[in-house]
DSSP file (Angstrom, degrees, kcal/mol; ACC not computed):
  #  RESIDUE AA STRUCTURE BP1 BP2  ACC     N-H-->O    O-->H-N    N-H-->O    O-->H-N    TCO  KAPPA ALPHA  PHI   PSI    X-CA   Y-CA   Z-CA
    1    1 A X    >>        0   0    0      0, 0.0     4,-1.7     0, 0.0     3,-0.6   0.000 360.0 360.0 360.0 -41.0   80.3   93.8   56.5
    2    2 A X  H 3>  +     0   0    0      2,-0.2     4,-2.7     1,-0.2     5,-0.3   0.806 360.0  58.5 -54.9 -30.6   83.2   95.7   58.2
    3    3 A X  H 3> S+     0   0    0      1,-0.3     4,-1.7     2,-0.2    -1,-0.2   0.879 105.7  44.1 -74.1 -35.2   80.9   98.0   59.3
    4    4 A X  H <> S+     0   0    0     -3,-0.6     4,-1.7     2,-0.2    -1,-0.3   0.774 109.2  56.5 -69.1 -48.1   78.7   95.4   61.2
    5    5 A X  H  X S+     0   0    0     -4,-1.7     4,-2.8     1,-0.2    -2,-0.2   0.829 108.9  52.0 -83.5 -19.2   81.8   93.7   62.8
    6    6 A X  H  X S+     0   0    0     -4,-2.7     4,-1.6     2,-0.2    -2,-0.2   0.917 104.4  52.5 -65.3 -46.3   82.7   97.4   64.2
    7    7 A X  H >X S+     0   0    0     -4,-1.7     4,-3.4    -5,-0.3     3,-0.7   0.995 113.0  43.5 -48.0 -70.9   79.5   97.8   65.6
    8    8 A X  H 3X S+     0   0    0     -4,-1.7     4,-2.5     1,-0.3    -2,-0.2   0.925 115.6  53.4 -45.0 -53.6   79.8   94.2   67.6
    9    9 A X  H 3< S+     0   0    0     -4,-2.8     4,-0.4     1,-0.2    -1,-0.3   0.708 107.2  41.9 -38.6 -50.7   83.1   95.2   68.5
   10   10 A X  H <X S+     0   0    0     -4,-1.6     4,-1.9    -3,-0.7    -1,-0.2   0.729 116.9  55.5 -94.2 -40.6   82.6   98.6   70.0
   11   11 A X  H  X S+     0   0    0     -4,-3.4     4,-1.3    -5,-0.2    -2,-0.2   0.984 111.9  46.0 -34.6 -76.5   79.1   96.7   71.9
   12   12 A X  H  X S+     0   0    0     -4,-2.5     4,-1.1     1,-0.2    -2,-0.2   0.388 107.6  51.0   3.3 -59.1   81.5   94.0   73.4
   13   13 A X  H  > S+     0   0    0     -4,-0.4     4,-3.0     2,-0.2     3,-0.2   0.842 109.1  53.0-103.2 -63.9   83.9   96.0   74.5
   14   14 A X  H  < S+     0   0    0     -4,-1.9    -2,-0.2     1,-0.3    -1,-0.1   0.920 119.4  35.3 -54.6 -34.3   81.3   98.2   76.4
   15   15 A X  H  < S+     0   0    0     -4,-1.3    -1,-0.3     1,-0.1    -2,-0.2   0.778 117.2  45.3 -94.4 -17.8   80.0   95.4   78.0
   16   16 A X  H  < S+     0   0    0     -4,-1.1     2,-0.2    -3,-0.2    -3,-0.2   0.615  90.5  97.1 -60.1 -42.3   83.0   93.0   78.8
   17   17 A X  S  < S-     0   0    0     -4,-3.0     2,-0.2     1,-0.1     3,-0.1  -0.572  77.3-130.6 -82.5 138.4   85.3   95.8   80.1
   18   18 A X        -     0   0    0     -2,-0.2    -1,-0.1     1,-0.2    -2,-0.1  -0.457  34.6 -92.9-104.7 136.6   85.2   96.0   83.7
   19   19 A X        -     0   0    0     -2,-0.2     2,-0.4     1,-0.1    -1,-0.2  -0.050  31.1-133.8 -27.3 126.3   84.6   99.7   85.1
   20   20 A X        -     0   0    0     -3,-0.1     2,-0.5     2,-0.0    -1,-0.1  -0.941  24.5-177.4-127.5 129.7   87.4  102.0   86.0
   21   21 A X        -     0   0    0     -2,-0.4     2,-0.3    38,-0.0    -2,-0.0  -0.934  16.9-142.4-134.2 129.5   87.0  103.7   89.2
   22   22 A X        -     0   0    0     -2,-0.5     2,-0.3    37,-0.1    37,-0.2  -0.818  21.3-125.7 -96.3 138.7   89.6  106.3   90.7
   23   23 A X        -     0   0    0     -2,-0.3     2,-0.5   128,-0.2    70,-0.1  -0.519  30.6-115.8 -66.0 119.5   90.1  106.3   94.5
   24   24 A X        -     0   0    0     -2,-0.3    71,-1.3    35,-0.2    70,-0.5  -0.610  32.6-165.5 -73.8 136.5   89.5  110.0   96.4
   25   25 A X  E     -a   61   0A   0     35,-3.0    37,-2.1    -2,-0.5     2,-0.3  -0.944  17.6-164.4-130.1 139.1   92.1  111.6   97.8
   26   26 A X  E     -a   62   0A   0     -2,-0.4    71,-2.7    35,-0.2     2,-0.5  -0.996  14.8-161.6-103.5 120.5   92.7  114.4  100.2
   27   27 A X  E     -ab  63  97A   0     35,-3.0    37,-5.4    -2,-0.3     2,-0.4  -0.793  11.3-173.8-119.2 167.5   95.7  115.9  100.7
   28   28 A X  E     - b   0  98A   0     69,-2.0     2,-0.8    -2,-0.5    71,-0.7  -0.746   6.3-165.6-142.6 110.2   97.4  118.2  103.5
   29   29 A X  E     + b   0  99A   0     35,-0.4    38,-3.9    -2,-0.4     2,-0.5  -0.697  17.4 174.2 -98.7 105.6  100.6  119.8  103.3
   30   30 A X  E     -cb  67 100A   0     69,-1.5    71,-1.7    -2,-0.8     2,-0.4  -0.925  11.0-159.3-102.9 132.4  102.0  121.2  106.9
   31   31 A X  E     -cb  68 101A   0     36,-2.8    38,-1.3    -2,-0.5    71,-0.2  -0.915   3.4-134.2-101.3 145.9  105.0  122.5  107.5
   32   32 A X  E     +c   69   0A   0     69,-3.7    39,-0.3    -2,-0.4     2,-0.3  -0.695  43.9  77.1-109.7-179.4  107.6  123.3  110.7
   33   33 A X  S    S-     0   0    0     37,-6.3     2,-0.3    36,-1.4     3,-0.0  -0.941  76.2 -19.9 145.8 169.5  109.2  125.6  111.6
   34   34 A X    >   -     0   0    0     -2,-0.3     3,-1.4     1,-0.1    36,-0.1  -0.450  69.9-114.1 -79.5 138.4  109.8  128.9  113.1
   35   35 A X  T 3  S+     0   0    0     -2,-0.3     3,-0.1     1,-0.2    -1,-0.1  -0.358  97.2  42.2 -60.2 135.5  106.0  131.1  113.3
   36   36 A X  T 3  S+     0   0    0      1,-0.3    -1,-0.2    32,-0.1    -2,-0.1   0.172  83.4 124.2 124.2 -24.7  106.0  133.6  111.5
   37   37 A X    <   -     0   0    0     -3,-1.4    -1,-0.3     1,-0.2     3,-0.1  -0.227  61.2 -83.5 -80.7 171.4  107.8  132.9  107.8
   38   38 A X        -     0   0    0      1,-0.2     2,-0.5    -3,-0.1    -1,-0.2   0.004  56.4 -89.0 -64.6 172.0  107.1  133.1  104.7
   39   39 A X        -     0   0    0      3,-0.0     2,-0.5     4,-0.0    -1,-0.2  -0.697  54.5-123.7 -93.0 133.9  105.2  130.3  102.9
   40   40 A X    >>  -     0   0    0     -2,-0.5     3,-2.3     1,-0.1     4,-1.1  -0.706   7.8-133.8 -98.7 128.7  108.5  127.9  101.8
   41   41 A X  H 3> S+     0   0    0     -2,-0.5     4,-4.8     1,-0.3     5,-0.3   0.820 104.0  63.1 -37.2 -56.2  108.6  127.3   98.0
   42   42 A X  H 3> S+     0   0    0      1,-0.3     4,-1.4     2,-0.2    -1,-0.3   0.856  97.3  53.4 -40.7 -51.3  109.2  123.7   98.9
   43   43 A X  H <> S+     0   0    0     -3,-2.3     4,-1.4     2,-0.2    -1,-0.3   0.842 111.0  40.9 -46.1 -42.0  106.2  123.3  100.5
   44   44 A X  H  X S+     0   0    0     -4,-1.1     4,-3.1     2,-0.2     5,-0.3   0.920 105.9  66.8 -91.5 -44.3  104.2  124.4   97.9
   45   45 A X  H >X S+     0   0    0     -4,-4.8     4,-2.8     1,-0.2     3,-0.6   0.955 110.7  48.0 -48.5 -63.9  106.9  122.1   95.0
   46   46 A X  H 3X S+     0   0    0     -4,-1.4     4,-1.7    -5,-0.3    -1,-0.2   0.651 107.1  51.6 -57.5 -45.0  105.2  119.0   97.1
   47   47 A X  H 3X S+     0   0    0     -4,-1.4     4,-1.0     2,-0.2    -1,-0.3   0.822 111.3  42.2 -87.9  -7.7  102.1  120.0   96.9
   48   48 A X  H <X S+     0   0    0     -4,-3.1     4,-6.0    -3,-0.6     5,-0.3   0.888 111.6  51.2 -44.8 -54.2  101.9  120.5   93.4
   49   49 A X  H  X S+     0   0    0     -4,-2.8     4,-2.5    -5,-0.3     5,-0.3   0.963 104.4  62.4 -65.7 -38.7  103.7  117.5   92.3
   50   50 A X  H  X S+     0   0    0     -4,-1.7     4,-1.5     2,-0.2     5,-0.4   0.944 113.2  44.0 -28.4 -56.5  100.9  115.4   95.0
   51   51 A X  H >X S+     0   0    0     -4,-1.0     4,-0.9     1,-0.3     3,-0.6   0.956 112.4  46.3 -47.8 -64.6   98.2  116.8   92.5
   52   52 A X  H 3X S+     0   0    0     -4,-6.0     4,-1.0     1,-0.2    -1,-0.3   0.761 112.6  47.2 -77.8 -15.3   99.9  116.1   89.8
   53   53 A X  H 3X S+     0   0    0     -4,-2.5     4,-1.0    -5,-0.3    -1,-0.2   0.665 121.1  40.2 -96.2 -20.7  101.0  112.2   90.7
   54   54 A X  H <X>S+     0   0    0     -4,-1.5     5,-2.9    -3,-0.6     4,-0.7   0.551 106.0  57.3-105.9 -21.5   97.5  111.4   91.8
   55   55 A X  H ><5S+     0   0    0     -4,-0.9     3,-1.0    -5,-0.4    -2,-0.2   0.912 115.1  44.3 -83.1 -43.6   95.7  113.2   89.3
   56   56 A X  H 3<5S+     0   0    0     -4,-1.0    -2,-0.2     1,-0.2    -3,-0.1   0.882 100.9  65.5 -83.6 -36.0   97.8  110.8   86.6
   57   57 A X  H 3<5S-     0   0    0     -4,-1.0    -1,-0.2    -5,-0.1    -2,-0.2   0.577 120.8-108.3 -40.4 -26.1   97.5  108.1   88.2
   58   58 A X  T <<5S+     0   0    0     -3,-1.0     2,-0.5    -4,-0.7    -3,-0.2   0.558  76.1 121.9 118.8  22.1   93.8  108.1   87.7
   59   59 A X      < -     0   0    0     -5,-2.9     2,-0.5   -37,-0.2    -1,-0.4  -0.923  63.8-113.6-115.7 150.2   92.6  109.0   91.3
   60   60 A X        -     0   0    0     -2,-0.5   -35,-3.0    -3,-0.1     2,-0.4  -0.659  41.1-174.6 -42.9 110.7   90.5  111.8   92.2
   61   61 A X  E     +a   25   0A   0     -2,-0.5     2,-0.3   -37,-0.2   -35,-0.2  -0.953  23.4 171.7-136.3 118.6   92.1  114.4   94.3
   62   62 A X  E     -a   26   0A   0    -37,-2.1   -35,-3.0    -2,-0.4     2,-0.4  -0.768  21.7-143.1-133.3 161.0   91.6  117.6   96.3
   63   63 A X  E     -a   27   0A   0     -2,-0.3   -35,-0.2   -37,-0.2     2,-0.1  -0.940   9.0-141.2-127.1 145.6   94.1  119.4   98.7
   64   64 A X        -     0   0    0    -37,-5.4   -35,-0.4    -2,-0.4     2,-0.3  -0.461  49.4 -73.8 -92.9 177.9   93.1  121.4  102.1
   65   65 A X        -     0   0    0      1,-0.1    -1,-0.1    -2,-0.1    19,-0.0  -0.514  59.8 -90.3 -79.1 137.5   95.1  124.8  102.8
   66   66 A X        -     0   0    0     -2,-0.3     2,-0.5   -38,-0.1   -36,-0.2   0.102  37.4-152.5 -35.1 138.1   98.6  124.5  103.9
   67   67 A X  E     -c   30   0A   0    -38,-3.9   -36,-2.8    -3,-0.1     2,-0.4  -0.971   2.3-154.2-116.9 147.6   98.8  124.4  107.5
   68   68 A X  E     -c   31   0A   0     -2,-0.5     2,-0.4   -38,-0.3   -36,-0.2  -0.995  15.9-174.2 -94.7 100.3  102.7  125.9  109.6
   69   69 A X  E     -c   32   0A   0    -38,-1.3   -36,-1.4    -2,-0.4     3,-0.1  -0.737  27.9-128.3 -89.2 125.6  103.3  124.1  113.1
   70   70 A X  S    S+     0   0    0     -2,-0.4   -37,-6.3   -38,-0.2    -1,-0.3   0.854  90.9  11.5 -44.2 -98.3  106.4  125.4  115.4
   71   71 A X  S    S-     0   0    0    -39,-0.3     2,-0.6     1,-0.1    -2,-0.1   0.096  98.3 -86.3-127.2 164.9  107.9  121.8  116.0
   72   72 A X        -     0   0    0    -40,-0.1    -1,-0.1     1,-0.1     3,-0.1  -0.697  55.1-118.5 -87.1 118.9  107.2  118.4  114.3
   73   73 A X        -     0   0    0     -2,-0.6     5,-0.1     1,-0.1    -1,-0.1  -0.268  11.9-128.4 -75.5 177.2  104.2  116.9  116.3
   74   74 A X  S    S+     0   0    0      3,-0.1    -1,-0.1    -3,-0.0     4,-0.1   0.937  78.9  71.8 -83.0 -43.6  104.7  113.7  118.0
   75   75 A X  S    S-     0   0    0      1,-0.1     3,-0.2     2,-0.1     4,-0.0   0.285  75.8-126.4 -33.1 165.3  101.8  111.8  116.8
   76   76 A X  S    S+     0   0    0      1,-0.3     2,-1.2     2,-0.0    -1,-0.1   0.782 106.7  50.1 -86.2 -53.1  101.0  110.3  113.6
   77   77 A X  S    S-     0   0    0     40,-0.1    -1,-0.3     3,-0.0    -2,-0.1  -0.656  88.8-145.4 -98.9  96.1   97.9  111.9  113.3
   78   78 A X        -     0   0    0     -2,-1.2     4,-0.1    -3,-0.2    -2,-0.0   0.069  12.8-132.3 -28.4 136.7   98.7  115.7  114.0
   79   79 A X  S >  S+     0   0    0      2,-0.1     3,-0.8     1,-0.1     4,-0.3   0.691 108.8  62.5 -51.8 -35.2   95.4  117.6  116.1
   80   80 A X  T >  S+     0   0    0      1,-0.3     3,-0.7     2,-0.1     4,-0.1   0.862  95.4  54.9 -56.2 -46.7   95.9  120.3  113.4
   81   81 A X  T >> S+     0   0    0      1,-0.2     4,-2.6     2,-0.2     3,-0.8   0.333  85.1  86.4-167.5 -41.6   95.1  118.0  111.0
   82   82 A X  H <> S+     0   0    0     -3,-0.8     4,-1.4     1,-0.3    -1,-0.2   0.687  85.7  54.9 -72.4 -25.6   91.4  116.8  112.3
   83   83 A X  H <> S+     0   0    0     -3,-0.7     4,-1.1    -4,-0.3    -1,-0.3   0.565 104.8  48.2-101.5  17.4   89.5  119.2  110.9
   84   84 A X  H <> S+     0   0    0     -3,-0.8     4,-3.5     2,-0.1    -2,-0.2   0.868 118.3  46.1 -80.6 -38.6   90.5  118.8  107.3
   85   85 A X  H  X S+     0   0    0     -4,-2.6     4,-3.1     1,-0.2    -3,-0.1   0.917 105.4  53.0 -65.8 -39.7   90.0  115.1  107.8
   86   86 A X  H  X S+     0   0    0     -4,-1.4     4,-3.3    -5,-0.3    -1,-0.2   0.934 111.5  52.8 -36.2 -62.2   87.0  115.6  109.3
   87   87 A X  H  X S+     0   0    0     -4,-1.1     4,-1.2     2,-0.2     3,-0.4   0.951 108.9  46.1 -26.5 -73.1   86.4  117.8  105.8
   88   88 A X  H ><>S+     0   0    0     -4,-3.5     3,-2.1     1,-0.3     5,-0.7   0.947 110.1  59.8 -65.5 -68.7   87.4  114.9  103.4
   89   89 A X  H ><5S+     0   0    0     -4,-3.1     3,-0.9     1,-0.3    -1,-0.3   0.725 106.7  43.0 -20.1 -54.7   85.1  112.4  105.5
   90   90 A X  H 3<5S+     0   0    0     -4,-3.3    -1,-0.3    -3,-0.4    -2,-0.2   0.808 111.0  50.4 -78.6 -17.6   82.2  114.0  105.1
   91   91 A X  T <<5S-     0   0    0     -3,-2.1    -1,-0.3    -4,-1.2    -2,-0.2  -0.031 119.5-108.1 -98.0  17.8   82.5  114.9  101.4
   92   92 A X  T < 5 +     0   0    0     -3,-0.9    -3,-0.2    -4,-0.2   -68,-0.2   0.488  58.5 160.5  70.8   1.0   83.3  111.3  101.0
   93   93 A X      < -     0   0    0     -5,-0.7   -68,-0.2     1,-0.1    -1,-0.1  -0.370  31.1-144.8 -68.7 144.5   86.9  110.8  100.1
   94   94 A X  S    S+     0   0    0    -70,-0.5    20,-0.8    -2,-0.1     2,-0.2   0.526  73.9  18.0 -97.7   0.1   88.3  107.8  100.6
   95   95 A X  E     - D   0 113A   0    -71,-1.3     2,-0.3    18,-0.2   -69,-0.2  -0.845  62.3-159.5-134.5-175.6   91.9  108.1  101.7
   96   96 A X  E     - D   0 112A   0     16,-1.2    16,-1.8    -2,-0.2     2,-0.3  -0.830  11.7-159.6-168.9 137.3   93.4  111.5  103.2
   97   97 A X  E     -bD  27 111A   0    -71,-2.7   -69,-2.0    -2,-0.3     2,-0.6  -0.932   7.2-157.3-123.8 135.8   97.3  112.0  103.2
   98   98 A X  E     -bD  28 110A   0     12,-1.7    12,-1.7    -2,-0.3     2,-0.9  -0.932   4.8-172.1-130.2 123.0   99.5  114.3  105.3
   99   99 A X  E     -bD  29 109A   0    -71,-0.7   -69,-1.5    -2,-0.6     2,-0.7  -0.864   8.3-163.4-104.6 137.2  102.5  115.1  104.0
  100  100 A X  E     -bD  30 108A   0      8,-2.7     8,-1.1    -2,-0.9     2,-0.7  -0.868   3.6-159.8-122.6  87.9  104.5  117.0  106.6
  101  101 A X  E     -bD  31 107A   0    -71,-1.7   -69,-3.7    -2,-0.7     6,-0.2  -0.561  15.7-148.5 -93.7 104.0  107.6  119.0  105.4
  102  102 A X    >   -     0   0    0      4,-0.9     3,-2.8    -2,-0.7   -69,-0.1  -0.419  32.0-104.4 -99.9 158.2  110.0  119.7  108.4
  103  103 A X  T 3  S+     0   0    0      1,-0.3    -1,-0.1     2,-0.2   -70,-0.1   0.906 122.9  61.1 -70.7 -41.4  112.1  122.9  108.5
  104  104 A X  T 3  S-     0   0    0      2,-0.1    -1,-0.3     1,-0.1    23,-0.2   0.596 122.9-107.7 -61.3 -15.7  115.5  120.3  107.4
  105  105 A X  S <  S+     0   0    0     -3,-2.8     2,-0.6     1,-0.3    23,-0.2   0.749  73.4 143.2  72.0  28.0  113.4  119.6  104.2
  106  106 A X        -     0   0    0     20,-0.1    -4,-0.9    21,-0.1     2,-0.5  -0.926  36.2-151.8-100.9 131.2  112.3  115.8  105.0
  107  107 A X  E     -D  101   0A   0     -2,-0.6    18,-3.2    -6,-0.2     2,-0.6  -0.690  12.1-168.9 -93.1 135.5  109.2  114.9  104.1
  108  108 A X  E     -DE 100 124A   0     -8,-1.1    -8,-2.7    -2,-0.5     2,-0.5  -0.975   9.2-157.3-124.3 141.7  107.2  112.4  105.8
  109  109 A X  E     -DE  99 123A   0     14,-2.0    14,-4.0    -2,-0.6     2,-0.5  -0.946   5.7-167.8-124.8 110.6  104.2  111.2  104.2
  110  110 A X  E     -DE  98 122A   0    -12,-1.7   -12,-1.7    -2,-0.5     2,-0.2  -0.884   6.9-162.8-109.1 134.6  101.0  109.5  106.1
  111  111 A X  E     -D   97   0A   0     10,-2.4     9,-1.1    -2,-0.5   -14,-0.2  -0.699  15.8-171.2-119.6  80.9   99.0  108.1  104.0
  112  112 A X  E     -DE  96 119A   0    -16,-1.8   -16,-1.2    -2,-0.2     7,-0.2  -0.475  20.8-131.2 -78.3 121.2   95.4  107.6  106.3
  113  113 A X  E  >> -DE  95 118A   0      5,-2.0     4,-0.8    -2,-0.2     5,-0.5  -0.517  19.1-146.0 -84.2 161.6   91.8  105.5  105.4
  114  114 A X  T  45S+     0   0    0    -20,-0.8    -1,-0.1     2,-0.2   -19,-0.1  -0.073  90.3  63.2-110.4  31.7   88.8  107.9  106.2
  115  115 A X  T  45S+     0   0    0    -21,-0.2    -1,-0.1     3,-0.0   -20,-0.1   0.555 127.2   9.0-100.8 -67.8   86.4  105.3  107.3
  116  116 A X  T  45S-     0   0    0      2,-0.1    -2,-0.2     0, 0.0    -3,-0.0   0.523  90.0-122.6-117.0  -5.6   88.6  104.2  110.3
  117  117 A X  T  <5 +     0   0    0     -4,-0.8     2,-0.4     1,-0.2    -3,-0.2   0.989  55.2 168.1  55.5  52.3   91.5  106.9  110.5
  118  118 A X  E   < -E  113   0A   0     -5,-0.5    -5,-2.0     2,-0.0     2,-0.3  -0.864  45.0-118.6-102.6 138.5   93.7  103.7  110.1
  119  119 A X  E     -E  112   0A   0     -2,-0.4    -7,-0.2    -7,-0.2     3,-0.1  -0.729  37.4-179.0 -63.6 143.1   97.8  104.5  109.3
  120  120 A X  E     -     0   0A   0     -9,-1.1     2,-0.3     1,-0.3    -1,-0.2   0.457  61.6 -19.9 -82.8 -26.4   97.6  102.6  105.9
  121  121 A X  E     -     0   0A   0    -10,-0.1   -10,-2.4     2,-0.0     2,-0.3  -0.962  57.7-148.8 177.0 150.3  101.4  103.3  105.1
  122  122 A X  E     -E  110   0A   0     -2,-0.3     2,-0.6   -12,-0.2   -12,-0.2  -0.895  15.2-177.5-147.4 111.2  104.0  105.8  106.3
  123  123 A X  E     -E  109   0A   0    -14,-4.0   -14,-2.0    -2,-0.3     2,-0.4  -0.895   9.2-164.7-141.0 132.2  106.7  106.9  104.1
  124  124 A X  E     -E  108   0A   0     -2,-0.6   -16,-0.3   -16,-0.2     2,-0.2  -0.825   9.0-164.5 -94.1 135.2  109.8  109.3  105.0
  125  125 A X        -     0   0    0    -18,-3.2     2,-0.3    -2,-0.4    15,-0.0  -0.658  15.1-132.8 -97.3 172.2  111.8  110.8  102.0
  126  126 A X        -     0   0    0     -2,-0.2     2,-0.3   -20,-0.2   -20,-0.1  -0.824  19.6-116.6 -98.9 142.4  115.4  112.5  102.7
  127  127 A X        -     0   0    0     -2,-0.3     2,-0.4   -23,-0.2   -21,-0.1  -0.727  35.4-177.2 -62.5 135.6  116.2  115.4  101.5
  128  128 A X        -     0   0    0     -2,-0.3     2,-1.4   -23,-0.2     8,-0.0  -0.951  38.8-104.4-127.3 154.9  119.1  115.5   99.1
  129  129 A X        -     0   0    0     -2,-0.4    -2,-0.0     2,-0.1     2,-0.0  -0.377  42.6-151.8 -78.6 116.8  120.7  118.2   97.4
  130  130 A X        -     0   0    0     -2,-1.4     3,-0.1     1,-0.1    -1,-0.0  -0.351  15.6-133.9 -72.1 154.8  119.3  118.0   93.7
  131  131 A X  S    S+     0   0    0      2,-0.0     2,-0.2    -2,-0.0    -1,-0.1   0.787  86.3   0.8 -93.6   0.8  121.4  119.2   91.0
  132  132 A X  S  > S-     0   0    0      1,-0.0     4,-0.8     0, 0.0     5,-0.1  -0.675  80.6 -96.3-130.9-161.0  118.6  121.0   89.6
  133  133 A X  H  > S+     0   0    0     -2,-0.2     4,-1.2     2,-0.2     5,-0.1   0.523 122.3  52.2-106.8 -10.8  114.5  121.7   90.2
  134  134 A X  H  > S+     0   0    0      2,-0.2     4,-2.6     3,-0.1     5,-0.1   0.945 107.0  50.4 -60.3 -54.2  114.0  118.6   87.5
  135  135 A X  H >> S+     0   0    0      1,-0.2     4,-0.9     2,-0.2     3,-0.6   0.968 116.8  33.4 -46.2 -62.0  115.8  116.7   89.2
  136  136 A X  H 3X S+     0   0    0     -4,-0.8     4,-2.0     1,-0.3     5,-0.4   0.949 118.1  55.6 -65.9 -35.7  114.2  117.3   92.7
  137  137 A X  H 3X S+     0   0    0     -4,-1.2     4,-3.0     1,-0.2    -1,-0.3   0.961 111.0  47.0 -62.1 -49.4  110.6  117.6   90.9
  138  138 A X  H << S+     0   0    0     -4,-2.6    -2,-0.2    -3,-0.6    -1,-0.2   0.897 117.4  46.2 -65.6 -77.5  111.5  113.8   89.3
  139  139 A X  H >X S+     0   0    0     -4,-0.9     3,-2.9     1,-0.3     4,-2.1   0.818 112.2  48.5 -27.4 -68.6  112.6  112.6   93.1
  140  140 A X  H >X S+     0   0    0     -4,-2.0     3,-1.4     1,-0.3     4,-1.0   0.986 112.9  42.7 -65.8 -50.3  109.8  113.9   94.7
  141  141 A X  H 3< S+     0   0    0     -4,-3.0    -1,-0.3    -5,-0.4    -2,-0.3   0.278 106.3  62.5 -84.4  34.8  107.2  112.6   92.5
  142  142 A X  H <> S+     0   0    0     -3,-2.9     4,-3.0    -5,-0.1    -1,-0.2   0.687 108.4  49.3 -72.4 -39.5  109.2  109.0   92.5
  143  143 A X  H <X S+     0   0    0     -4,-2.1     4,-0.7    -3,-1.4    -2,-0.2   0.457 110.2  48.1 -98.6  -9.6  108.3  109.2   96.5
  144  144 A X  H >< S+     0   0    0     -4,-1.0     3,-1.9    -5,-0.2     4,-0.3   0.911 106.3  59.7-109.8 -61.1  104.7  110.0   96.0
  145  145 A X  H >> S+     0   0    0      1,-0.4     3,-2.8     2,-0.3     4,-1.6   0.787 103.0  52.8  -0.5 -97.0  104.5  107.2   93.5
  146  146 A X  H 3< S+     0   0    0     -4,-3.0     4,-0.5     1,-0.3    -1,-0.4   0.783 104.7  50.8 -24.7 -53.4  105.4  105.1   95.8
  147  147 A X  T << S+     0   0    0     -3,-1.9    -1,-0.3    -4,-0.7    -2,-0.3   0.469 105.2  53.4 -71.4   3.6  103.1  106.0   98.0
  148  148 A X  T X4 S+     0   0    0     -3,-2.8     3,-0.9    -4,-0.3    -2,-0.2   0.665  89.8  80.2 -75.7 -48.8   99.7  105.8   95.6
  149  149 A X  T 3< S+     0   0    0     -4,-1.6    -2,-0.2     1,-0.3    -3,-0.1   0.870  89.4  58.1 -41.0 -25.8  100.9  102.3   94.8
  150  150 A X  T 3  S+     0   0    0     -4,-0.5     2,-0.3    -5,-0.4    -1,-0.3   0.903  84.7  92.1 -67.3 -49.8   99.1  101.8   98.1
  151  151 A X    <         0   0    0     -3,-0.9  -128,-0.2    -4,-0.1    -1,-0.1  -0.655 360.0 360.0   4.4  66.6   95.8  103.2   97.1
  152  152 A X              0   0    0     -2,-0.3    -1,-0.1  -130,-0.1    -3,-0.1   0.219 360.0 360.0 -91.0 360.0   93.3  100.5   95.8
């Protein structure tokens, strides 16, 4: 008899539980800054942890190659920027995020739909001086948190 109510159970289940579907994501890490430097560790801490906070979250997620800018553009949506998005559109992702890492070490984070190239959300962190790399890894991926919560 147990064996029988496991069986129903396990049916049920398959057919009552509603589908779980992860959101695609693109991301794009630019930095500014003077031409010519090395690729800054920071940059790269930001885009890991993006990967890793969307990836746990349950969404699909791919990153384009780091892009280096002189100066912080004025726009929201950077020119640099258009063909990666371009990228992620056609391959079907459904958001694309630029997080943009300025020479002073604030990040600002656009988080963009790829349908309409609509800002969905726009969120700047400060830097602060961590007392360790846990700490800052735990900071930065509080601030990307926050910004997945956005993500449907």
């Amino acid at each position: 008899m147990p064996k029988k109510n496991l069986i129903f159970t396990l049916i049920f289940c398959a057919f009552t539980l509603p589908p779980l579907f992860g959101a695609t994501v693109s991301c794009l890490v630019i930095e500014t800054g003077p031409p010519g430097g090395a690729k800054n560790q920071y940059s790269a801490m930001w885009e890991n942890n993006l990967m890793d906070v969307f990836f746990d979250t349950g969404h699909i997620v791919s990153n384009a190659r780091m892009i280096r800018l002189d100066r912080k553009p004025a726009e929201n949506f950077p020119g640099a920027a258009e063909k990666d998005y371009q990228d992620a559109k056609a391959n079907g992702m459904d958001y694309f995020l630029i997080a943009l890492v300025e020479q002073n070490q604030n990040v600002s984070l656009r988080l963009f739909n790829t349908k309409s190239q609509e800002l969905i959300k726009e969120q700047v962190y400060a830097y602060s001086v961590p007392k360790n790399a846990r700490e800052e890894n735990e900071k930065i991926k509080s601030a990307i948190s926050l910004i997945a919560a956005h993500i449907r």
